[in-house]
C-alpha positions in Angstrom: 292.7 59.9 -146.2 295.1 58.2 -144.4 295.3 54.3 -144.4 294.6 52.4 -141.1 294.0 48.8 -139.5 291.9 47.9 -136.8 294.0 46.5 -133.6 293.3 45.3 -130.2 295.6 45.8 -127.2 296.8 42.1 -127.3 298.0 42.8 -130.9 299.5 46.2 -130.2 301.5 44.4 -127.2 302.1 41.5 -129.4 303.7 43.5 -131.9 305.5 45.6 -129.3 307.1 42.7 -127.5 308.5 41.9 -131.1 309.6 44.6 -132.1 311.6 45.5 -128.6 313.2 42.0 -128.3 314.2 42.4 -131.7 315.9 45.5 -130.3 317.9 43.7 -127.4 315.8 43.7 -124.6 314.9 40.5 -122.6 311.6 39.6 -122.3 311.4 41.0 -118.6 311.8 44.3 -119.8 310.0 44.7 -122.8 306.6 43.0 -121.9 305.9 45.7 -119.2 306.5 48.4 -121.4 305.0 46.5 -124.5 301.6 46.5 -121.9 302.3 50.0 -121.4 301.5 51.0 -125.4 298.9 48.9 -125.5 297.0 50.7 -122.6 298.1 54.3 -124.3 296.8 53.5 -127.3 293.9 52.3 -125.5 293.4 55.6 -123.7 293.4 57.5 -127.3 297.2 59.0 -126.0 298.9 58.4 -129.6 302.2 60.6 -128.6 303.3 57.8 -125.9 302.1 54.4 -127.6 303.2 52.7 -131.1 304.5 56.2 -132.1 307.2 56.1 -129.4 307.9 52.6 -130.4 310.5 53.2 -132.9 312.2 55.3 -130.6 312.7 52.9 -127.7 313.8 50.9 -130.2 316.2 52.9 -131.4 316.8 53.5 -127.8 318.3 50.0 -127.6 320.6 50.3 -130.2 322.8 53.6 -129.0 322.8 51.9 -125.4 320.6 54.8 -124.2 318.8 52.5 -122.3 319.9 48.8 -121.5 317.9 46.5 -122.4 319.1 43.4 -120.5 318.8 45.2 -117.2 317.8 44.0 -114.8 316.1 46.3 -111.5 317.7 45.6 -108.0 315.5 46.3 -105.0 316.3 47.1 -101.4 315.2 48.4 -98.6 316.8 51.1 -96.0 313.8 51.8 -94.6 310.2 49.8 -93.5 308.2 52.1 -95.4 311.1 52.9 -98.4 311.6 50.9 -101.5 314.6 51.6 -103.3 315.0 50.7 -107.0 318.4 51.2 -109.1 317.2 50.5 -112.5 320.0 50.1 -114.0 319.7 52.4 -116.6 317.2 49.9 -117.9 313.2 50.9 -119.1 311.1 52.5 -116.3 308.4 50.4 -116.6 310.3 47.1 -115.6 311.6 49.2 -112.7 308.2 50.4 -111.4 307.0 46.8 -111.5 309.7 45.1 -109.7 308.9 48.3 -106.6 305.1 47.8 -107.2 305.9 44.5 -105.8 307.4 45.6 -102.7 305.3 49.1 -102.2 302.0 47.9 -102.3 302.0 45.6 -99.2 304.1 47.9 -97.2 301.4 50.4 -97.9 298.5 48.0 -96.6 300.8 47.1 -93.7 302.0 50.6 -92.7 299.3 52.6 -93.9 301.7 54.6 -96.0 304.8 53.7 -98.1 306.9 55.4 -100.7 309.2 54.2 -104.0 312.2 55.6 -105.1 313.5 54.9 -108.2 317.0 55.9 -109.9 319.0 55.3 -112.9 315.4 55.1 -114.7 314.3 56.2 -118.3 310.7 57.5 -119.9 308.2 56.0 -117.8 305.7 56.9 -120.3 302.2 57.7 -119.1 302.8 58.5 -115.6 298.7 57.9 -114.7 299.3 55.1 -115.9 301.4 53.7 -113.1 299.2 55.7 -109.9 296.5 53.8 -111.5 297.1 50.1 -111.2 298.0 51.6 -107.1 294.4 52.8 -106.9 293.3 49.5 -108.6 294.5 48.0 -105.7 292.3 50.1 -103.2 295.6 53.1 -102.7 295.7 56.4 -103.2 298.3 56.6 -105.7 300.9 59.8 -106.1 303.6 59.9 -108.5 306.2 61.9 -109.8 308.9 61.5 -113.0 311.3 64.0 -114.0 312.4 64.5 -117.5 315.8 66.3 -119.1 315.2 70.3 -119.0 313.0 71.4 -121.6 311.6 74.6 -119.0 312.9 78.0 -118.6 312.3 79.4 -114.7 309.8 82.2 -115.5 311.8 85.7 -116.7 314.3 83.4 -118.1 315.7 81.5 -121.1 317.6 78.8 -120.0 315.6 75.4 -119.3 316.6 74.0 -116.0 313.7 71.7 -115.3 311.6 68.7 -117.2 308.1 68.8 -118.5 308.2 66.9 -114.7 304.4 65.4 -114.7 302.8 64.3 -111.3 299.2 62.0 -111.3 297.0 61.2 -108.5 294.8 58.2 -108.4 292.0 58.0 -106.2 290.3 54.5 -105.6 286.7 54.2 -106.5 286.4 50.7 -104.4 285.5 48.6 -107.3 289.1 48.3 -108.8 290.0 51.6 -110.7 289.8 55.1 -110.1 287.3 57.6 -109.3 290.0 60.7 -109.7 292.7 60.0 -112.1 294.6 63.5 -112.5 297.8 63.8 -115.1 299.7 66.5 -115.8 302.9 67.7 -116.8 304.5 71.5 -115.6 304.2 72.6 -119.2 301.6 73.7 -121.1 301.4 70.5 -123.1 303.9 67.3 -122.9 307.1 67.4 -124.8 306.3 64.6 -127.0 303.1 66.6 -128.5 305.6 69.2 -129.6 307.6 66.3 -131.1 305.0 65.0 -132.6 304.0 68.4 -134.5 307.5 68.6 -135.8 307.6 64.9 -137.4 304.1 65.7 -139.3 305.7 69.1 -140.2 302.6 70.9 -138.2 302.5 74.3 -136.9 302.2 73.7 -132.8 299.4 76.2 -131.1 300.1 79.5 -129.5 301.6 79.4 -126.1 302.9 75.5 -125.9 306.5 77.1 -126.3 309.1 79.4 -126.6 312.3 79.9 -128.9 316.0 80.4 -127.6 315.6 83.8 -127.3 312.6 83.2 -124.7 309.8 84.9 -127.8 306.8 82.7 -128.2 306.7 80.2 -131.2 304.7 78.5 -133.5 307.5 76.5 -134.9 307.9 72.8 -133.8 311.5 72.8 -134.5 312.7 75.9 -132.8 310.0 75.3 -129.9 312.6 71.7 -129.6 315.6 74.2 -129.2 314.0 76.6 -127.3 311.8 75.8 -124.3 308.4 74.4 -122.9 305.7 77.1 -122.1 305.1 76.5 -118.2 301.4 75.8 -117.9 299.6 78.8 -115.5 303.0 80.8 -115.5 305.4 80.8 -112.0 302.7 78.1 -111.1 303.9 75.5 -113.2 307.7 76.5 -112.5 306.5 75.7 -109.2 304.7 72.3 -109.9 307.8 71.7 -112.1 310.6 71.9 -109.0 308.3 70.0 -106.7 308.6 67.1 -109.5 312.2 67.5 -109.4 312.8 67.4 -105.6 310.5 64.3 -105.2 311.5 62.2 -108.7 315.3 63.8 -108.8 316.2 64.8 -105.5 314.7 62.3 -103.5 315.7 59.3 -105.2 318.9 60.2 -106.3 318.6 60.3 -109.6 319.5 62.7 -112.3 318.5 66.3 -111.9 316.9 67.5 -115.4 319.6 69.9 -116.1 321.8 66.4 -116.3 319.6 64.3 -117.8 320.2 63.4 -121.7 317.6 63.8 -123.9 314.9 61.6 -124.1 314.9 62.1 -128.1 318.0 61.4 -130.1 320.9 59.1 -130.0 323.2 61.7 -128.2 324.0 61.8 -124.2 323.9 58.7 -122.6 321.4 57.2 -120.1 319.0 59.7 -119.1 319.1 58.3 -115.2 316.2 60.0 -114.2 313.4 59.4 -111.9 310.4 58.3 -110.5 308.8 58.5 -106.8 305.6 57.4 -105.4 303.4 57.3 -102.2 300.8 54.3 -102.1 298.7 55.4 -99.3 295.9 53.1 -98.2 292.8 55.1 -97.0 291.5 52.7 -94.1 294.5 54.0 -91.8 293.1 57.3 -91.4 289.6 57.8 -93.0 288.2 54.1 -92.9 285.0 54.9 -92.3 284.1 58.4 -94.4 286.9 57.5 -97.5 284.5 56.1 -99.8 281.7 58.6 -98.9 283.3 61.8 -99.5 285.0 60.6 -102.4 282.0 60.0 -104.0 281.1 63.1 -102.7 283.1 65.2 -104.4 283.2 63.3 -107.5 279.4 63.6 -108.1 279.9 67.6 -106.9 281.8 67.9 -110.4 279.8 65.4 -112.6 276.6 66.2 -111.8 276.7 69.3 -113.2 276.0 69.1 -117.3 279.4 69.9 -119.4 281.7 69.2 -116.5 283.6 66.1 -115.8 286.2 64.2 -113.6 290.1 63.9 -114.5 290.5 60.8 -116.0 287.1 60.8 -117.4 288.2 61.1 -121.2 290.5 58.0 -120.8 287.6 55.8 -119.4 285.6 57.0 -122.6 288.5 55.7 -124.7 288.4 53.2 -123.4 284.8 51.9 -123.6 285.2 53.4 -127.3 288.3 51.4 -128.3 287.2 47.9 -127.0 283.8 48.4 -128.5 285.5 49.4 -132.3 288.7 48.8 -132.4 292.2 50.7 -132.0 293.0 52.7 -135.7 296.6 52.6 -136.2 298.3 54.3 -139.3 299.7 51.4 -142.0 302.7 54.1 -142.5 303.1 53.9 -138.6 303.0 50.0 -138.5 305.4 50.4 -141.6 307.8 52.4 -140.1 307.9 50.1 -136.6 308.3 47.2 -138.8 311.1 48.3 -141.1 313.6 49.1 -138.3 
């Protein structure tokens, strides 16, 4: 059985913050994405909380990411906020445009955020949600270096490339919370697999020569299964047009890895839309919302996007956060 201790999120962050500044990145940048973990861990998603800690951390050394930047903001635009992150972490990034997008939304009804030069934002419904938190409708998009062939083909050309929609529920979080990446599973799972020397499942990827594999390591050189065939291809180039395209940012196909010490700055991307519901549906919003939400959850087995993370939730602050004493080990020894 394996060894664990009980944590909270304030001594998951706690120990994050640490263990990043320790690294070489200034408090600015290492608190949001310390927060980050905490709220992945939270949410029962291992593969992007302490887990991914070493490697940010290792991150700072190479120089893939720099962790003194700091995120410069402008505006070409009324309803467009631009943010060069300076090949600094994501999270930073997002909450420097956060700052700018959300009362541009309430003022203009709609406003979007374009942000370039970026790195791993992590859990991406993480980010739509603290937008619906704030009564918006929350869209987001990040792209990720290629890991996807296009279908009948071997060569990746696009990210895992996730999008998330948050949905307000009016009382501060969100009724819909959807999150999902273009591939069958997210990269990081596969990852994952291979550092516990696991067999991954059937269909989460291919090999280089395009076969399906069961192999973490040769799923790592090969490519991402696209989740629902030419659909995902699909969902995976509208990703790319909105987080690469749009904001200027790397296209996959550019992007260094987002595992490894090799390549550089990643410099890809994220884009949102904060859209606030009272400038076209003020008076029915809230109604058919709950409408459609109760349509899924009131019948027995089913339930809403975002439901299992609530559930964690509730779980988690009631008992406790389990984290491995090898993992807590390992971020502690460098």
């Amino acid at each position: 059985m394996t060894e664990s201790v009980t944590m909270n999120p304030g001594e998951i962050e706690a120990l994050a913050v640490g263990i990043l500044e320790a690294a070489g990145a200034r408090t600015e940048n290492a608190r949001p994405l310390a927060r980050a973990i905490a709220a992945a861990e939270r949410e029962g998603i291992a593969s992007h909380g302490l887990m991914y800690l070493p490697i940010y951390a290792e991150h700072l050394h190479c120089g893939k990411v720099d962790g003194q930047a700091v995120p410069k903001v402008t505006s070409p635009r009324q309803g467009t906020v631009l943010v060069d992150a300076g090949t600094g972490f994501a999270h930073a990034a997002i909450d420097a445009g956060f700052a700018e997008l959300i009362p541009r939304a309430r003022e203009l009804g709609v406003a979007a955020l374009a942000i370039h030069n970026s790195y791993n934002c992590g859990v991406l419904g993480y980010h739509t949600e603290r937008l619906a938190a704030e009564g918006l409708v929350g869209l987001g998009f990040t792209n990720a270096p290629a890991s996807i062939a296009p279908l009948g083909g071997s060569r990746p050309v696009i990210g895992t490339n996730p999008f998330s929609l948050a949905v307000p529920d009016g009382e501060g979080g969100a009724a819909i919370l959807i999150d999902q990446s273009a591939s069958v599973v997210a990269r990081s799972e596969v990852m994952k697999h291979a550092r516990e020397g696991r067999p991954i499942p059937e269909g989460w990827a291919l090999d280089p020569d395009g076969q399906p594999t069961r192999d973490p390591e040769l799923a790592i050189k090969g490519s991402m299964a696209p989740s629902g065939g030419y659909k995902g291809v699909g969902i995976g180039l509208l990703t790319e047009v909105m987080a690469a395209a749009l904001t200027g940012a790397y296209l996959g196909i550019d992007a260094a890895p987002f595992s490894g010490t090799k390549g550089g700055p990643p410099r890809t991307g994220q884009y949102f839309l904060a859209i606030d519901p009272a400038a076209s549906a003020d008076d029915v919003f809230a109604e058919r919302i709950t409408a459609l939400a109760g349509a899924i959850t009131e019948q027995p087995g089913a339930r809403l996007p975002g439901q299992g993370r609530r559930a964690a939730r509730k779980r988690h602050d009631r008992d406790g956060i389990q984290v491995s004493t090898a993992l807590l080990d390992k971020i502690r020894s460098g």
